[in-house]
C-alpha positions, 0 to 999 in steps of 0.5 A: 122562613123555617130552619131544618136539617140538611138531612131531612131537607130532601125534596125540599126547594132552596128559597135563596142562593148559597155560596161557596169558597172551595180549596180547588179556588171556586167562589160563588154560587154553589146551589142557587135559588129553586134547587131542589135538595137531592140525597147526593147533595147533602154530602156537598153542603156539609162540606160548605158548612151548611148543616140547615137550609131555610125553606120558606114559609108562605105564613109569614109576612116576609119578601125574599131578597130577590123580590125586595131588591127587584120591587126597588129597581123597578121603581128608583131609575128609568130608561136611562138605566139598565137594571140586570139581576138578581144575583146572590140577592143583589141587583146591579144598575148600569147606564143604558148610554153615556151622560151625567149620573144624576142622584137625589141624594136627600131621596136616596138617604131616605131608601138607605134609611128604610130597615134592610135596605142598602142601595150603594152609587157612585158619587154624584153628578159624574159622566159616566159611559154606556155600561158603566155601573153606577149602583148596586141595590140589596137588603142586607137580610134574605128576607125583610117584612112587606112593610119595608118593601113598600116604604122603600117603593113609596119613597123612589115612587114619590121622588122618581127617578131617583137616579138617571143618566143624562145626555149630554147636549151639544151646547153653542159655544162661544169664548171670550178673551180678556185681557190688554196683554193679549189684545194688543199681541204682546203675548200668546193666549194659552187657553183657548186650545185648552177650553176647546178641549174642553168644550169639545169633550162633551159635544159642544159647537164651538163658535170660535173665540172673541179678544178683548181688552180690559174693558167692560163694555167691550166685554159687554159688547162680545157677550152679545155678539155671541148670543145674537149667534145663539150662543148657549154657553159663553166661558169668558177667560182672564181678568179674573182676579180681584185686582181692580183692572180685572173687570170680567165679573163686572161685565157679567154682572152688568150682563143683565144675567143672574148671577149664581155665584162670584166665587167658590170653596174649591181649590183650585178655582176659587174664582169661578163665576157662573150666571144664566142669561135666558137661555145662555150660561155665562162661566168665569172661568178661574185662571188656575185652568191655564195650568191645573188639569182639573178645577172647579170648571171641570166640576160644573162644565158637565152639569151644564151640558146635561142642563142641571142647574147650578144654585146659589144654596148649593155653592157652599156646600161644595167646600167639603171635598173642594180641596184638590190633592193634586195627586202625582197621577189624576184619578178625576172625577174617580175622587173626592174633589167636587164630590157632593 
């Protein structure tokens, strides 16, 4: 770009927007992009504190922000997001319908490594709405050098889609029920209203639920009745605990499923189990569920209805931002709590 003096920049064109803050409380774009300085603009950009505009330079190997910006999005996200813009350089992506905002955090670090670049998300792994935002995309610069642009392409090509919403899938559902004290009637179950609730929440079949004693083969016995249903999520609910009655993770384990993980570093639910039995998700669900609006099952349940997977080398990375501050009024998932 050159640099003249707004009092010899008549006839020349803008080559980016120029914003404003007026006493009368406007904020925003004053001249955009394209407009061609007229002699009664010149007063108006004095008054903005613009004695020299920037024309641009057609020698130089340089790509306006506008062009920067856009070249990325077209490259990082496919249909699932709705890409609209540019405005004053940025460029805003939304969802294109509700599911599960998913981000590849190494790919995008890379982007956001590339010099100028800035692409700024929600945190990852969240249900979001039709329409939501979840990113916003510039270069900090008006201009940035062609070998930027195409790095930044490169890296969202290589690893497309970056991002992605998707869709919740309505997952067969089944629930088991362990435990002798509600087996034999002595007291009332309390979860099943509150993990149909759940389960309800993003689309799920529910098949109804199975009572059983503290017994593993019985246990056993239900995991198969639900998947011979076609069950393809089973939340298996008390004896979760480490006493030695509490059998549940044994009869997962004995399921013939493969086991994720026994355990979690997030607080509340520390005991949640998860493992994948074919086409069927077996979840431990932690006993803090009965009277903690979110635990670590309100982290993961999303991610199995959208169908990504949850791995062993991950579990541990969940510990940072595993502590839930149990606020006075729940902003989750809008928080650090399962934040990766």
């Amino acid at each position: 770009m050159k640099k003249i003096r707004v009092e010899d920049a008549v006839g020349q064109t803008l080559c980016h927007d120029m914003t404003a803050i007026m006493a009368d409380g406007f904020k925003g774009v004053k001249f955009k992009r394209g407009h061609v300085i007229r002699e009664e603009d010149i007063p108006e950009l004095l008054n903005i504190g613009k004695s020299h505009i920037f024309i641009w330079d057609p020698e130089a190997d340089e790509v306006h922000e506008d062009d920067a910006a856009i070249a990325l999005t077209d490259a990082i996200c496919d249909e699932s997001i709705k890409v609209t813009g540019p405005s004053e350089g940025k460029m805003t992506l939304s969802a294109a319908a509700g599911g599960l905002l998913c981000i590849d955090a190494r790919a995008l670090m890379e982007i956001n490594s590339v010099p100028n670049y800035t692409v700024a998300t929600l945190k990852n792994y969240i249900p979001v709405d039709a329409g939501k935002k979840v990113a916003g995309a510039r270069i900090v610069p008006l201009v940035t050098k062609r070998e930027n642009v195409d790095r930044a392409v490169e890296i969202a090509k290589n690893n497309f889609p970056v991002m992605c919403v998707r869709p919740f899938r309505p997952l067969k559902c089944g629930l088991i029920i362990t435990g002798s004290e509600i087996y034999y009637g002595r007291i009332e179950d309390k979860m099943e209203p509150i993990m149909t609730k759940k389960l309800l929440r993003y689309g799920g079949e529910y098949l109804g639920s199975i009572k059983c004693d503290d017994d593993t083969d019985m246990i056993l016995d239900a995991i198969k009745a639900f998947r011979d249903k076609g069950a393809e999520l089973i939340l298996l609910t008390g004896g979760m605990s480490v006493d030695p009655d509490d059998v549940t993770p044994t009869a997962i384990c004995r399921s013939g499923a493969r086991l994720v993980t026994q355990g979690f570093p997030m607080q509340p639910g520390n005991m949640l189990t998860i493992a994948y039995f074919e086409n069927t998700v077996l979840v431990g669900v932690p006993g803090a569920s009965m009277h903690s609006p979110v635990t670590s099952l309100d982290v993961f349940l999303p991610r199995i209805f959208a169908g990504v997977e949850i791995t062993q080398e991950e579990v541990a990375s969940y510990g940072l931002g595993g502590l839930c501050q149990n606020c006075e009024v729940c902003h989750f998932p809008n928080c650090n709590f399962g934040n990766l």
